[in-house]
C-alpha positions, -999 to +999 in steps of 0.1 A: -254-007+395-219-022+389-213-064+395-195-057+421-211-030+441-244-057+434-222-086+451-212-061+482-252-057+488-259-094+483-232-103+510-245-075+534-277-087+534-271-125+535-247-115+566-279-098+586-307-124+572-278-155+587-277-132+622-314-133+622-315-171+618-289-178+643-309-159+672-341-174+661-360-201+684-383-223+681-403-249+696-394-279+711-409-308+683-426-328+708-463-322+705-467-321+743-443-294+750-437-255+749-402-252+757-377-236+731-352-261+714-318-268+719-296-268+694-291-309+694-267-331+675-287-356+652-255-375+649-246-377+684-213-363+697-195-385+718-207-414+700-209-413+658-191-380+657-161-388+681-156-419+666-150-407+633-132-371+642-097-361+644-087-334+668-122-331+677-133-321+640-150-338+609-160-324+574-192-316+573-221-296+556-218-261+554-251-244+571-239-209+568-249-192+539-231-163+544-199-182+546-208-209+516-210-170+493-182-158+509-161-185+510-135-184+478-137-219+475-171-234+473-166-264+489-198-282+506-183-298+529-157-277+557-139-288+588-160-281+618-157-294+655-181-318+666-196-295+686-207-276+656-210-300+629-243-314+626-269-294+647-303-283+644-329-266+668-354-297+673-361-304+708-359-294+744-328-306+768-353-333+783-375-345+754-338-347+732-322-365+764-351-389+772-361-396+736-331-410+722-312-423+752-318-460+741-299-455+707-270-434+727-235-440+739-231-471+722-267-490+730-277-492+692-288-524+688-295-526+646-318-553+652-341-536+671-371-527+659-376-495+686-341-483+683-348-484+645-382-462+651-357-440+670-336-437+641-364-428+617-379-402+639-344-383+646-340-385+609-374-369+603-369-347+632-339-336+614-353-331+584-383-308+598-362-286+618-334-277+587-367-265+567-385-246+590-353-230+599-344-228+564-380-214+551-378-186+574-339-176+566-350-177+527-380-150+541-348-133+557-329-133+525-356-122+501-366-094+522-329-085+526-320-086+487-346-099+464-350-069+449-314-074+437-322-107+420-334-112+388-364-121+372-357-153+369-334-159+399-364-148+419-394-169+402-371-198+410-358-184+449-398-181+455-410-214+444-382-238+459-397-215+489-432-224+483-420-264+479-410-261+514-436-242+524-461-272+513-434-300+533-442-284+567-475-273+560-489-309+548-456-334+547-445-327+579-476-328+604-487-358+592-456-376+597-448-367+630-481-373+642-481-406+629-446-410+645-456-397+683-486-421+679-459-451+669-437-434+701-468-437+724-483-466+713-451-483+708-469-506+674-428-508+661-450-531+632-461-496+617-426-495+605-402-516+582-365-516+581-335-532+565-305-524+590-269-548+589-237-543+605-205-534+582-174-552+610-153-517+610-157-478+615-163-466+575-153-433+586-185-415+577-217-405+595-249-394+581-285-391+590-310-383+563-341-388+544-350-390+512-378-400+487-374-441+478-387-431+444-356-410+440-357-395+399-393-410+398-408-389+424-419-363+409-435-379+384-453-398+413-462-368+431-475-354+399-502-379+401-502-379+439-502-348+446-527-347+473-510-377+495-478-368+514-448-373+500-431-408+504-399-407+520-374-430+537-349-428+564-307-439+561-286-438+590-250-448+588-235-449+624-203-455+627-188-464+665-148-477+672-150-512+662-178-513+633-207-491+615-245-499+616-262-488+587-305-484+587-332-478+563-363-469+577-400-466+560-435-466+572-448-496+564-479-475+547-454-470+523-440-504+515-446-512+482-425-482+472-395-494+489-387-533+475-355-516+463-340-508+502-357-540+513-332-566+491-299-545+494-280-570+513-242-566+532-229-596+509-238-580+479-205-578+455-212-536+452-220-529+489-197-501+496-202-483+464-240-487+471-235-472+509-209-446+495-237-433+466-262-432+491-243-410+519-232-385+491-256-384+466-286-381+491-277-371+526-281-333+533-262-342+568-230-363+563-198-361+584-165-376+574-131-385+590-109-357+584-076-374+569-097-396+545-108-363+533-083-348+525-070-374+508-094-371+481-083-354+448-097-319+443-116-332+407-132-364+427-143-339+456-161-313+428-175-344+410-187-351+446-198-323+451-219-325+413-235-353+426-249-340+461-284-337+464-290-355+430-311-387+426-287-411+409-302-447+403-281-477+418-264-479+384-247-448+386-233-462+420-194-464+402-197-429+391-194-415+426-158-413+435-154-442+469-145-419+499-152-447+523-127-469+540-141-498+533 
């Protein structure tokens, strides 16, 4: 079969494996309920997202992976309104609404302990709706056109599968039932966090997790591999006047996080620290369209190197500054 002819079946079936994941549903997260999701925003619109967009639109992830194939330009990050940037199928109108009303349209206080609970749980909640969407649309895609990848390219396709597979099978339910019990019970001392308050709009928004062990995890989950794996929340949330930044752990899990506890506001590095964090870790960052494009096409690929990557604090100057700090 020729390349190209190979490339015209790959596309095909990526294009009817994303259809099939768009009309998908699923259930609302809430343990209680049986109503399908919504597609929420887990940066809220007319809050984080206006405050940062331009014409109504922000950079942000790309979710479609027909067009991230397609695209001839593989940029990460594309110009989306705020109505699509930033969604995910987690919970129903009235669990999303009655949830996280305390943290929306301005109420976040970053000294809060509950708001901070709030910010942990719509970072988990985020993070358990992109896999389960995203196991089942890699089922789609291998049943669509594995038999068009090689070997190789299939051993690997199957087993980031199967790491995702274990998350919601033994990651995932014991988190969120530890963080309904903290919602019902409302024990905010079953969590730690180290929030502060930057005194302008940074012009980015993200809301993530990621593992506080960072290039060290999976050498710690190589000798933990039947405890679930440790993971921390960051929320940067930016509103007119000023940006809260919050990371958020389970205080089960504090002696893995000293390094979040001590970074401090004051410190001489802050904003490359901040700036490292939202794009060498967050899977869902949003930024202000015109300091975008103001970047040089070589800092956004380096950028772009350095997505998804673990890079330790020292690395921090590596990552080209898109903030306006």
């Amino acid at each position: 079969m020729r390349e190209s002819q190979r490339k015209k079946l790959i596309m095909a079936g990526l294009g009817k494996a994303q259809k099939k994941s768009n009309r998908r549903k699923y259930k609302c997260i809430h343990p209680n309920c049986n109503l399908d999701s919504i597609k929420s925003h887990s940066q809220q619109k007319k809050g984080q997202l206006s405050s940062i967009a331009e014409d109504s639109s922000v950079y942000a992830m790309r979710k479609n992976m027909y067009q991230l194939f397609n695209a001839e330009i593989k940029d990460l990050l594309s110009k989306q309104t705020i109505g699509e940037a930033s969604r995910y199928k987690g919970y129903c109108n009235a669990h999303d609404t009655n949830i996280f009303s305390p943290i929306e349209n301005g109420n976040l206080d970053i000294d809060n302990p509950e708001h901070n609970f709030l910010l942990l749980l719509r970072a988990v909640s985020y993070e358990y709706a992109s896999k389960r969407g995203m196991y089942d649309q890699k089922k789609d895609i291998l049943s669509q056109v594995g038999h068009l990848f090689s070997y190789e390219g299939k051993k690997n396709y199957e087993a980031s599968s199967y790491g995702i597979k274990v998350f919601l099978e033994k990651d995932a339910p014991y988190y969120l039932s530890l963080l309904f019990d903290i919602y019902e019970s409302e024990d905010w001392s079953k969590i730690k966090y180290n929030s502060f308050q930057i005194e302008k709009n940074i012009g980015v928004s993200s809301t993530t997790c990621f593992s506080p062990l960072r290039e060290d995890h999976p050498s710690w989950m190589a000798e933990n591999f039947e405890k679930p794996q440790p993971f921390i929340s960051f929320s940067v949330v930016p509103d007119a006047s000023k940006t809260s930044v919050a990371f958020v752990w389970f205080a089960e899990i504090a002696d893995l996080c000293g390094e979040y506890s001590r970074i401090d506001i004051n410190q001489e590095d802050i904003s490359n620290v901040i700036n490292t964090y939202i794009f060498c870790e967050s899977e869902d960052v949003c930024v202000k369209p015109s300091l975008w494009e103001k970047i040089s096409i070589p800092d956004k690929n380096m950028i772009y190197r350095h997505m998804g990557e673990s890079d330790s604090l020292s690395s921090a100057n590596r990552v080209p500054l898109v903030l306006d700090w």
